[in-house]
LOBA-567282 format. One record per residue (C-alpha): residue number from 0; z, x, y. Coordinates in Angstrom, 2 decimals. Layout:
SITE NUM Z X Y
...
//
This chain:
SITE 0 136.13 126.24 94.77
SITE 1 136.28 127.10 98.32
SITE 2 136.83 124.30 101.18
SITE 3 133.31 124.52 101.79
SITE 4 132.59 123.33 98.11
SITE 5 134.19 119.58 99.15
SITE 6 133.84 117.21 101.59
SITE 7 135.34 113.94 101.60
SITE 8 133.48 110.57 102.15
SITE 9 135.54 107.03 102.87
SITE 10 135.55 104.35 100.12
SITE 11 132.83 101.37 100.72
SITE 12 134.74 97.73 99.62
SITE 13 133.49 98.15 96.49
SITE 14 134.61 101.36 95.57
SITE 15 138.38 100.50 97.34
SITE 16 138.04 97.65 95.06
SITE 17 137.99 99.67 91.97
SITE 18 139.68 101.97 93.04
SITE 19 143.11 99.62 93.67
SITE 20 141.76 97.71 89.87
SITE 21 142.88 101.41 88.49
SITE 22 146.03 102.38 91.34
SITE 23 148.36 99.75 91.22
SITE 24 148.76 99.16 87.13
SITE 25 149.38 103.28 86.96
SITE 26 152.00 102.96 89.87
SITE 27 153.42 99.68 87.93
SITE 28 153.30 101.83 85.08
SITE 29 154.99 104.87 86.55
SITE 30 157.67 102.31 88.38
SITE 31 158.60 101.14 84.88
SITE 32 159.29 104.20 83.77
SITE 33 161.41 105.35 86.51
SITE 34 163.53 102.09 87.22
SITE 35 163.57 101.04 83.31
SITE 36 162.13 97.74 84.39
SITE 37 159.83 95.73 82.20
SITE 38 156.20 96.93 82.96
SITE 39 155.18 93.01 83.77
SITE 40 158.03 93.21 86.75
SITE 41 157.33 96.38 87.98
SITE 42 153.35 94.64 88.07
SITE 43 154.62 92.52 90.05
SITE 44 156.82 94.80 92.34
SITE 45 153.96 97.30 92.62
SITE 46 151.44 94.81 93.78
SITE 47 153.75 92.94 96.56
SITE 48 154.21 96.83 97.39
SITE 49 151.12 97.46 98.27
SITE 50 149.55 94.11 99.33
SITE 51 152.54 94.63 101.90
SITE 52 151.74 98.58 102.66
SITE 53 148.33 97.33 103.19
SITE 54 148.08 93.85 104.86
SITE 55 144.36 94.59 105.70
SITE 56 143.05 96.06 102.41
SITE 57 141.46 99.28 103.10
SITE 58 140.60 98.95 106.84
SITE 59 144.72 98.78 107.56
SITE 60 145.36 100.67 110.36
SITE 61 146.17 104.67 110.10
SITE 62 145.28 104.27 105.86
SITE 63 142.43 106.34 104.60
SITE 64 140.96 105.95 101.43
SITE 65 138.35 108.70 100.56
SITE 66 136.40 109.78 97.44
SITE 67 136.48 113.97 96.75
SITE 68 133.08 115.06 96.38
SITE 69 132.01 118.50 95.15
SITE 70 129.11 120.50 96.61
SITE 71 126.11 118.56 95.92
SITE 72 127.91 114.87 95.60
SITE 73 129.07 114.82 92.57
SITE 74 132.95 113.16 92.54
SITE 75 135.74 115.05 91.49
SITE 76 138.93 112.77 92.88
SITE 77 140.36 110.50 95.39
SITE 78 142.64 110.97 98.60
SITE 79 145.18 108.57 99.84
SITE 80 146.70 109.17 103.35
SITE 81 148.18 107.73 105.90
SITE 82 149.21 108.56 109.51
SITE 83 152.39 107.50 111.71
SITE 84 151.02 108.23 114.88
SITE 85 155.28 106.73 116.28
SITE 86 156.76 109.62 114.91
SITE 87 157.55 112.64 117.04
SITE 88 155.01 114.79 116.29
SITE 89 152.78 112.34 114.03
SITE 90 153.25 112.67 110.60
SITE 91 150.59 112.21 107.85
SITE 92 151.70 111.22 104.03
SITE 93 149.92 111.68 101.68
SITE 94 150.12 108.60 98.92
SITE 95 147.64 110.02 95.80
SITE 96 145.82 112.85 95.50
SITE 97 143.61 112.51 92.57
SITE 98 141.48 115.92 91.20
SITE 99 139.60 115.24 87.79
SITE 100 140.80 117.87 85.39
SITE 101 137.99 119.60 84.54
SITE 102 137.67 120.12 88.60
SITE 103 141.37 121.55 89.17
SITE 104 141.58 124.92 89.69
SITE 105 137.93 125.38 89.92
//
């Protein structure tokens, strides 16, 4: 796949929406495993995390949400990032980067 193969498209509500429904019980999930916390704490860590992260759901400032779309439309991930324009030069993190599988390496 060459970068002309993908573009990537922002999340409506509804996609954010699912998109967060799948996000924050894998990183409560991974958090468990790392801290050796009970997974129903580190559910409840994970979403004060991010509810804090991202007072204003997906329109918080300098957060982009985006699906990863193969030529012709057709999904093949998801792309978290976000930007802190403060910092000398700006710096952009990069949260999750999802790629389906079957896509990787293609």
């Amino acid at each position: 796949m060459t970068n002309e193969d993908i573009r990537l498209v922002d999340l409506d509500d509804e996609e954010y929406a699912a998109y967060m429904d799948v996000t924050v019980p894998m990183y409560a999930r991974e958090m468990a495993r790392a801290l050796d916390v009970p997974l129903e704490q580190a559910q409840t860590a994970a979403t004060r995390q991010i509810a804090g992260l991202l007072p204003d759901g997906r329109l918080t400032p300098n957060h982009r949400f985006f699906r990863i779309l193969r030529a012709g439309g057709a999904p093949v991930g998801n792309l978290w990032v976000a930007l802190q324009r403060d910092a000398t030069p700006p710096l952009l993190y990069v949260y999750v980067i999802e790629v389906d599988e079957a896509a990787r390496g293609a």
